[in-house]
ZABA-678456 format. One record per residue (C-alpha): residue number from 0; residue in one letter; z, x, y. Coordinates in Angstrom, 2 decimals, padded with zeros to 5 digits. Example, Ala and Ser with C-alpha at 12.3 -4.5 7.8 and 13.67 -1.06 7.14 Angstrom:
<pts>
n:res:zz:xx:yy
0:a:007.80:012.30:-004.50
1:s:007.14:013.67:-001.06
</pts>
This chain:
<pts>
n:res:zz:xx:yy
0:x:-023.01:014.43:-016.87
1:x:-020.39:013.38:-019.42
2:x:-017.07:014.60:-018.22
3:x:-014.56:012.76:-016.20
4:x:-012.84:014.08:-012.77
5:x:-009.48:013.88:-015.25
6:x:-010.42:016.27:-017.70
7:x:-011.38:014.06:-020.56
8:x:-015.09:012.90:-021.78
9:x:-016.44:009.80:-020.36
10:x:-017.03:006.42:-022.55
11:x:-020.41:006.40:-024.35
12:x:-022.20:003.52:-022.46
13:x:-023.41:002.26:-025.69
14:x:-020.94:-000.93:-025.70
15:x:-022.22:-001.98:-022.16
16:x:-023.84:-004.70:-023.46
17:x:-020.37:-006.16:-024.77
18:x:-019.15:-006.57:-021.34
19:x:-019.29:-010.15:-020.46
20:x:-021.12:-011.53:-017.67
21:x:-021.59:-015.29:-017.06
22:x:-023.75:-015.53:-013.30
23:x:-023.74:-019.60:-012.69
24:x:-026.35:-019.95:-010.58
25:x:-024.55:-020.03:-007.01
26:x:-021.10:-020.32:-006.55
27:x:-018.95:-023.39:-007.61
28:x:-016.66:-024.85:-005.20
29:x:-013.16:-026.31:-005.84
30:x:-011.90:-029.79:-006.01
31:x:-009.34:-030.78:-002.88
32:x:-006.21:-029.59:-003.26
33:x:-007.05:-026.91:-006.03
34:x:-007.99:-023.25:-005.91
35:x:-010.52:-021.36:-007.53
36:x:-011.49:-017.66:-007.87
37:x:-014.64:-016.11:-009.04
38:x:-015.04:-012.47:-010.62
39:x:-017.69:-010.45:-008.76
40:x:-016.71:-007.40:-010.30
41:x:-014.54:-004.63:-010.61
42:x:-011.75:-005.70:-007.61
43:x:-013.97:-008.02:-005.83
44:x:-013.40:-011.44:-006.18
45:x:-013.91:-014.41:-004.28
46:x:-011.05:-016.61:-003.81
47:x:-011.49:-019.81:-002.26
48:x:-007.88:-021.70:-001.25
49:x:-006.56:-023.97:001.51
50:x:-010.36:-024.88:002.37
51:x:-011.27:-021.17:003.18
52:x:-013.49:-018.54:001.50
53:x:-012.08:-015.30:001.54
54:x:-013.73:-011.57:-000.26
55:x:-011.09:-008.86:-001.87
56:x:-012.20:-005.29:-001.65
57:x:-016.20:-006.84:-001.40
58:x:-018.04:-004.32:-003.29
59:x:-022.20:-005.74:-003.52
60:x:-023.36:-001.93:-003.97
61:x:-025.56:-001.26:-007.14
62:x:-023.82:002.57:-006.56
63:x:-020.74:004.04:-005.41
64:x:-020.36:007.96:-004.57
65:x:-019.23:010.27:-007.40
66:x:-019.52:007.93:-010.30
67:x:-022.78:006.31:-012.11
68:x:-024.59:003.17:-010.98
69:x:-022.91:-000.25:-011.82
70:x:-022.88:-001.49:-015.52
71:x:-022.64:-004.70:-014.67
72:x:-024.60:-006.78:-011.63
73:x:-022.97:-008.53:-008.93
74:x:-021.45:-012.01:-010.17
75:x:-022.69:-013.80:-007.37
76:x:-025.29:-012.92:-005.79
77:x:-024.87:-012.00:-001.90
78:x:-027.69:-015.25:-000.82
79:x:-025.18:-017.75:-002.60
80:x:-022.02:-017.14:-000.49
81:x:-021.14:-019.47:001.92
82:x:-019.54:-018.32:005.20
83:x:-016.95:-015.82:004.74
84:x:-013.38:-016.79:006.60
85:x:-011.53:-013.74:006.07
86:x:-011.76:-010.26:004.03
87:x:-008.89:-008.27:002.40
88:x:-008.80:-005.06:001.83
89:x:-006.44:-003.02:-000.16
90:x:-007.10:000.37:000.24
91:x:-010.44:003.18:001.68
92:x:-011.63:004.32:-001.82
93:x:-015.18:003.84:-002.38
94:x:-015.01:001.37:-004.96
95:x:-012.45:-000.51:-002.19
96:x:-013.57:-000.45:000.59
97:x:-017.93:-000.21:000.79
98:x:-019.54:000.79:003.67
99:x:-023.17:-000.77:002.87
100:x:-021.39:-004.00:001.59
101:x:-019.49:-004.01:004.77
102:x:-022.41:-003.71:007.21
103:x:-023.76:-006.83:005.41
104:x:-021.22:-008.96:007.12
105:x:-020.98:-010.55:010.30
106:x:-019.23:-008.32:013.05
107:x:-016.98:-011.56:013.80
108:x:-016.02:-011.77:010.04
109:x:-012.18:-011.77:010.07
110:x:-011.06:-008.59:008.59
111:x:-007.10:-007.77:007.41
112:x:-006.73:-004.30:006.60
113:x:-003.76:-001.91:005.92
114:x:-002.35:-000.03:008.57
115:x:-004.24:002.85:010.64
116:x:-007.75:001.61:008.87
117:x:-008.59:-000.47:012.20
118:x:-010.43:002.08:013.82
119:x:-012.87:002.53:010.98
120:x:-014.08:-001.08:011.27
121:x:-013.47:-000.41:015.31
122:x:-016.54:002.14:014.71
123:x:-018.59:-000.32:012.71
124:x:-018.90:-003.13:015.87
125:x:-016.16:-005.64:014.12
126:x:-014.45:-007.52:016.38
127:x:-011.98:-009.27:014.75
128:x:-009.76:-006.92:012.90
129:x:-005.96:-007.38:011.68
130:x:-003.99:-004.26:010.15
131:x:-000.40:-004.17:009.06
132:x:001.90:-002.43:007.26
133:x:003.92:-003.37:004.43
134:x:005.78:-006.77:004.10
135:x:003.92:-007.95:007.45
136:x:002.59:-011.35:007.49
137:x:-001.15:-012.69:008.98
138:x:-002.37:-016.69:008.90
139:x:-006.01:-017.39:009.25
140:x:-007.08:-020.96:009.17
141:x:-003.57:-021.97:008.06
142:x:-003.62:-019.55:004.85
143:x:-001.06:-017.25:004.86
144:x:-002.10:-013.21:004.27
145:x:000.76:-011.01:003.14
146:x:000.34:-007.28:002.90
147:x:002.55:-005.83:000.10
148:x:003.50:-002.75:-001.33
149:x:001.09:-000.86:-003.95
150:x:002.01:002.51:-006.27
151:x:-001.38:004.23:-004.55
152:x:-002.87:006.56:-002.33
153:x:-005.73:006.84:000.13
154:x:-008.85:008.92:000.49
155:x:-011.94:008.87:001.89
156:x:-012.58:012.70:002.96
157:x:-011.28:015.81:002.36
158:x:-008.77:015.86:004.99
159:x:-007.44:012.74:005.34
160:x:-005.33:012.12:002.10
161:x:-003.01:009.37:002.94
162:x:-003.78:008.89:006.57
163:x:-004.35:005.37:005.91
164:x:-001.92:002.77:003.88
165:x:-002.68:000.93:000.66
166:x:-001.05:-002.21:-000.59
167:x:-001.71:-005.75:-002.61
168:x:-002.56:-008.65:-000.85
169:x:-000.33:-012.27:-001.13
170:x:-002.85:-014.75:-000.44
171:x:-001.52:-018.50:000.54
172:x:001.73:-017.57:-001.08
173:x:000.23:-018.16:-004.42
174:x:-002.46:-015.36:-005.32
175:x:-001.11:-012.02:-005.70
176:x:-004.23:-009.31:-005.82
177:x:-002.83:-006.12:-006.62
178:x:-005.88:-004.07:-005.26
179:x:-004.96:-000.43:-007.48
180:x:-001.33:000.06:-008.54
181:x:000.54:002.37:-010.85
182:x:003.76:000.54:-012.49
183:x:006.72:000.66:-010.55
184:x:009.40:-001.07:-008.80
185:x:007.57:-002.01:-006.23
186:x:006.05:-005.17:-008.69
187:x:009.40:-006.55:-008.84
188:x:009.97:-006.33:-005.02
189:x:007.21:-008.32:-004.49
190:x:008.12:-010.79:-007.34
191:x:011.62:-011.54:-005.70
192:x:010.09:-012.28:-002.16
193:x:007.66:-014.18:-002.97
194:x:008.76:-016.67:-005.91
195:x:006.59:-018.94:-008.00
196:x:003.57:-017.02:-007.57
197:x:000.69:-019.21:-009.75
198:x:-002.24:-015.91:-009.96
199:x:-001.84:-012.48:-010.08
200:x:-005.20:-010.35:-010.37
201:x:-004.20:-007.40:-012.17
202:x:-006.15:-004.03:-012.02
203:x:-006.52:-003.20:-016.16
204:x:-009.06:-000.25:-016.44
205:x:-009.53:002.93:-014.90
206:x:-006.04:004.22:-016.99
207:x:-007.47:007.22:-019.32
208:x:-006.02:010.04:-019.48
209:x:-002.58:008.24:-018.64
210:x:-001.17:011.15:-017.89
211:x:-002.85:012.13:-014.64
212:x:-003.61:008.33:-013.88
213:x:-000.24:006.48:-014.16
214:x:001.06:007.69:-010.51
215:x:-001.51:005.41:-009.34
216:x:-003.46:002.73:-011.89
217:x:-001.64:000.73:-014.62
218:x:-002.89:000.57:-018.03
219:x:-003.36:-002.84:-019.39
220:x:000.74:-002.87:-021.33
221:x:001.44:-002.02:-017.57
222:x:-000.62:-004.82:-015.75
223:x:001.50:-007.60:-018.28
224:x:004.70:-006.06:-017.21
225:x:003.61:-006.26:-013.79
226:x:002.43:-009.50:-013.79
227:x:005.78:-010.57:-015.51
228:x:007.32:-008.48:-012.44
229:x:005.84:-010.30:-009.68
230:x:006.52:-013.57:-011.47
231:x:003.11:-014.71:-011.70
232:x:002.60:-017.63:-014.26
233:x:-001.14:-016.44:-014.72
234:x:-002.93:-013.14:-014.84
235:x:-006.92:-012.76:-014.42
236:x:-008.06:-008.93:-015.57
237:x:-009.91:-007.19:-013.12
238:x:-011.13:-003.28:-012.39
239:x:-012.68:-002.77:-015.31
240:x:-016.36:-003.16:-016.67
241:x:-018.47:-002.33:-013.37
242:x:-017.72:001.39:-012.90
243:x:-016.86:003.94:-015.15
244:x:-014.16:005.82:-013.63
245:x:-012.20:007.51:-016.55
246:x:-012.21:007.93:-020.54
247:x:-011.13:004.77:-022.40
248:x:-013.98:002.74:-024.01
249:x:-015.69:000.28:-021.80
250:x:-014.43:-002.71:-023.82
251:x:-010.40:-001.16:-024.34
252:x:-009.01:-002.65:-021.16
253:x:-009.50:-006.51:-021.61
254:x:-008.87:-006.00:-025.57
255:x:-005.56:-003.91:-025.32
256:x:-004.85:-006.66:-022.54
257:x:-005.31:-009.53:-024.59
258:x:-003.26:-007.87:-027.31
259:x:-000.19:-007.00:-024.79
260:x:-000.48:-010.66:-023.91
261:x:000.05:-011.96:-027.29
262:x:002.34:-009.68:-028.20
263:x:004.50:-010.79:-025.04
264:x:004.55:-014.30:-026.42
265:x:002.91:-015.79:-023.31
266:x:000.31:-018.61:-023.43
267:x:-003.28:-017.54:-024.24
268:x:-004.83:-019.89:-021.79
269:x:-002.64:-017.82:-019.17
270:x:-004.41:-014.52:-019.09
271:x:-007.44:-015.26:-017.59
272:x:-009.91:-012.73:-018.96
273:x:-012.79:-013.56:-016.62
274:x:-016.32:-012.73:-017.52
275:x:-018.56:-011.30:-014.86
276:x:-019.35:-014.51:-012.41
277:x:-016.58:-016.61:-013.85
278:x:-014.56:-019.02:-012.10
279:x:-011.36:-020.85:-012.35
280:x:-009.33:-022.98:-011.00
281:x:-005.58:-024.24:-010.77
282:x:-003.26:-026.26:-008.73
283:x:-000.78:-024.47:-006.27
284:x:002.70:-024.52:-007.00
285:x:004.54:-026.01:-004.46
286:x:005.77:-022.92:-001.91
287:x:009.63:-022.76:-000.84
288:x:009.33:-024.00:002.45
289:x:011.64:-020.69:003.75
290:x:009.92:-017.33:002.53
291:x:011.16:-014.42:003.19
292:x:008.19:-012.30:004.32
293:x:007.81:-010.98:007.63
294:x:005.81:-012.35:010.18
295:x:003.73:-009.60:012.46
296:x:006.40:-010.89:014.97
297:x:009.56:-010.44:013.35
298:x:007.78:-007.11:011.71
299:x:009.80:-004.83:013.83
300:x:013.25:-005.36:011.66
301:x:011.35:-005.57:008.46
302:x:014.27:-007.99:007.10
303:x:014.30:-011.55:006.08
304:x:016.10:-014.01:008.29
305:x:018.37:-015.49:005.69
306:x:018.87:-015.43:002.49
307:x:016.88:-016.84:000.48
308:x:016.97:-018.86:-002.96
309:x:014.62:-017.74:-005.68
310:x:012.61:-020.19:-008.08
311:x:014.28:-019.79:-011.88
312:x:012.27:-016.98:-013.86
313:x:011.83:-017.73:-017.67
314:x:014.20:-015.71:-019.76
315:x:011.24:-013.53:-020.73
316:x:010.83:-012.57:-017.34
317:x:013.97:-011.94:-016.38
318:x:014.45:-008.34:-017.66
319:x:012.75:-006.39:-015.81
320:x:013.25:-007.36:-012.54
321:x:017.03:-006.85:-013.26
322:x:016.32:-003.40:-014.27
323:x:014.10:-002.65:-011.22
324:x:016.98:-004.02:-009.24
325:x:019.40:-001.70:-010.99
326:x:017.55:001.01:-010.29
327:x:017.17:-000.35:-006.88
328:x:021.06:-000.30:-006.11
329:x:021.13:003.34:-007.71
330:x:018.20:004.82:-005.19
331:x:020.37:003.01:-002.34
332:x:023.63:004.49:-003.65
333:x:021.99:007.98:-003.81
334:x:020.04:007.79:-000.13
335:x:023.31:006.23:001.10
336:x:025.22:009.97:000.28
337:x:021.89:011.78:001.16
338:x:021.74:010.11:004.30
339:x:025.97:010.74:004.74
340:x:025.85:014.61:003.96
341:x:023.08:014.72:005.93
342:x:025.07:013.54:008.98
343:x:027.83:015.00:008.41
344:x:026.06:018.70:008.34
345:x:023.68:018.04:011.55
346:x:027.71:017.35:013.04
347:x:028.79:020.52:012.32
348:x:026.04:022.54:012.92
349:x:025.85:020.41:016.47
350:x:029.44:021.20:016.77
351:x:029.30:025.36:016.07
352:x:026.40:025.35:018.17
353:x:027.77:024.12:021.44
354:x:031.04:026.28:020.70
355:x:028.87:029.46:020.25
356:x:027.31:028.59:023.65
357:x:030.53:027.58:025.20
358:x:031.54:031.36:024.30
359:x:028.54:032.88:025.30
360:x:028.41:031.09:028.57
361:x:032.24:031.99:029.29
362:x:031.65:035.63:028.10
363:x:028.68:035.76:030.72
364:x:030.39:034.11:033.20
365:x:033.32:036.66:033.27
366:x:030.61:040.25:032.65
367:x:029.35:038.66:035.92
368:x:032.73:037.95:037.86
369:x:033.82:041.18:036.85
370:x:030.19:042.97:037.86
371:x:030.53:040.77:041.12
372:x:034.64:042.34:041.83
373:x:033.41:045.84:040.85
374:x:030.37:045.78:042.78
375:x:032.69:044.31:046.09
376:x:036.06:047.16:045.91
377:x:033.37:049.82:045.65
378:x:031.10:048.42:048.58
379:x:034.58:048.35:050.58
380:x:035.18:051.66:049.89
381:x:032.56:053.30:050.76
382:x:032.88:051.27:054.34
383:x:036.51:052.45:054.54
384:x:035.25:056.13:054.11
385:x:032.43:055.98:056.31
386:x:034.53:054.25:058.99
387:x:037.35:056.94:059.17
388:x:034.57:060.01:058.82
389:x:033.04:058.76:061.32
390:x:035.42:060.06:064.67
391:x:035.79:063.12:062.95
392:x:032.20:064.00:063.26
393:x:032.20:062.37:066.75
394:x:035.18:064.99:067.55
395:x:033.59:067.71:065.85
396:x:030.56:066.99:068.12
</pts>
């Protein structure tokens, strides 16, 4: 079969062979102090930082429901991991979140998941399993693990559309994965509480028809902006060149990537446009020592502490998070009076309410006083006329 779930005609597979894929022979490990991530595939990579290993969205399957095998195998092969410290997971689509790739993990395996997706590992035997909702904040072995907002959905069967959250991942306050993500203010939001981000792993494929798409998966001139949202000095392509899930060549989302990069002036050796089973390294950034996520703890009030003092952006940079928060003070303005008429007409239709009961209840009150005299005059009446009939038929007797 040929034709997409979005109404166009999929990619000829005959460029397959362009897709890069570089499989090093196990998996190299960083020097102290530096960071390193390795392209699996599609949104699985393995990011190894702060002296831990940790999987996004590990997807080892050679076949996902709905869509044809994998182009592309595995970039490391499942034998050369070493032991897994904690998996993220953005979101339960099937090219997320993999049931057979799951199983293949130790039921002690530290898992962080978005909210109300718990019980679905519960089922599975893990033991270990952390979900939050947006802006909350986990540490495993001293690595921080910040759950942040995504342009999404969620789906795994045909009744539970959005039962479970989505989101992008912070990891160690340095490596933003986006997981799947339209464009959106929700990029800068992330960019302004968490400053002087070094990676971000930006989703570039999966775009075509854009149309139906762009609610919920960037193209690749919308994965640059984001990444210049979020603040992120680097950008490493990802979701694209394992499955075909939609109608732009297989070779269009790193290309039209590259060119957006380019044409934004930034530095080539910035966009990191892995091949299959490449790895890279940097060197953190040093963090601000107060950020302004949430713990789980302070999670409740969903508010920073203080205010806090952002890193400088470049001038190039600096655009569109002041649009995104102009258009942030204009949604506040607007659910400000939505929120203010709405208060104002639950008051008065509280307040004619209780005054239409307060009649009714007076109205019934008197029918019944009145019911209660009538009912009383008449019952001494008839006494009174009983009483005085009563000698006369004693005398008539």
């Amino acid at each position: 079969m040929s034709v997409t779930w979005n109404g166009g005609v999929r990619p000829c597979l005959g460029d397959a062979d362009l897709i890069p894929v570089r499989r090093q022979g196990g998996l190299p490990r960083p020097d102290t102090g530096r960071t390193m991530v390795t392209w699996v595939g599609h949104s699985t990579f393995v990011v190894q930082i702060g002296g831990l290993t940790i999987l996004t969205d590990p997807v080892w399957s050679r076949k996902i429901p709905g869509v044809r095998g994998r182009l592309t195998p595995p970039g490391v092969t499942w034998s050369d991991l070493p032991k897994i410290d904690a998996v993220v997971i953005s979101h339960n689509h099937y090219d997320h979140l993999d049931a057979p790739t799951v199983r293949r993990l130790p039921r002690d395996t530290p898992m962080f998941v978005p909210a109300r997706l718990k019980p679905w590992f519960d089922r599975r035997g893990f033991t270990d399993v952390t979900e939050l909702d947006w802006w909350e904040s986990a540490t495993v072995g001293g690595v921080t693990l910040d759950f942040v907002p995504a342009h999404h959905w969620s789906r795994r069967g045909v009744f539970d559309t959005c039962r479970t959250l989505w989101g992008g991942w912070v990891i160690g306050r340095s490596v933003y994965f986006a997981g799947d993500t339209g464009y959106g203010e929700r990029l800068a939001q992330i960019g302004e509480r968490y400053p002087g981000l070094d990676l971000a792993l930006m989703p570039v494929g999966g775009y075509d028809p854009h149309w139906f798409a762009k609610a919920a998966h960037v193209n690749p001139a919308e994965a640059v902006r984001g990444c210049l949202d979020v603040g992120a000095r680097r950008m490493a392509t990802m979701h694209w060149g394992t499955f075909v899930l939609s109608s732009e060549p297989l070779m269009a989302p790193v290309e039209q990537a590259r060119a957006e990069w380019v044409a934004h002036g930034l530095a080539r050796e910035d966009l990191w446009d892995l091949a299959v089973g490449e790895s890279r390294a940097f060197t953190p950034s040093p963090t601000p020592a107060d950020n302004p996520a949430v713990t789980l703890a302070d999670a409740p009030g969903r508010e920073p502490a203080e205010e806090q003092t952002l890193v400088p952006v470049p001038a190039s940079r600096r655009e569109p998070v002041r649009e995104a928060g102009r258009r942030r003070d204009r949604e506040a303005a607007r659910r400000t009076a939505r929120e203010g008429a709405t208060a104002r007409a639950s008051a008065a239709h509280r307040e004619a309410r209780e005054a239409a009961m307060s009649r009714a209840s007076t109205a019934h009150r008197d029918a019944r006083e009145e019911a209660a005299t009538g009912a009383s005059a008449g019952g001494g009446v008839a006494r009174e006329e009983a009483t005085a009939s009563a000698p006369a038929a004693h005398q008539g007797a």
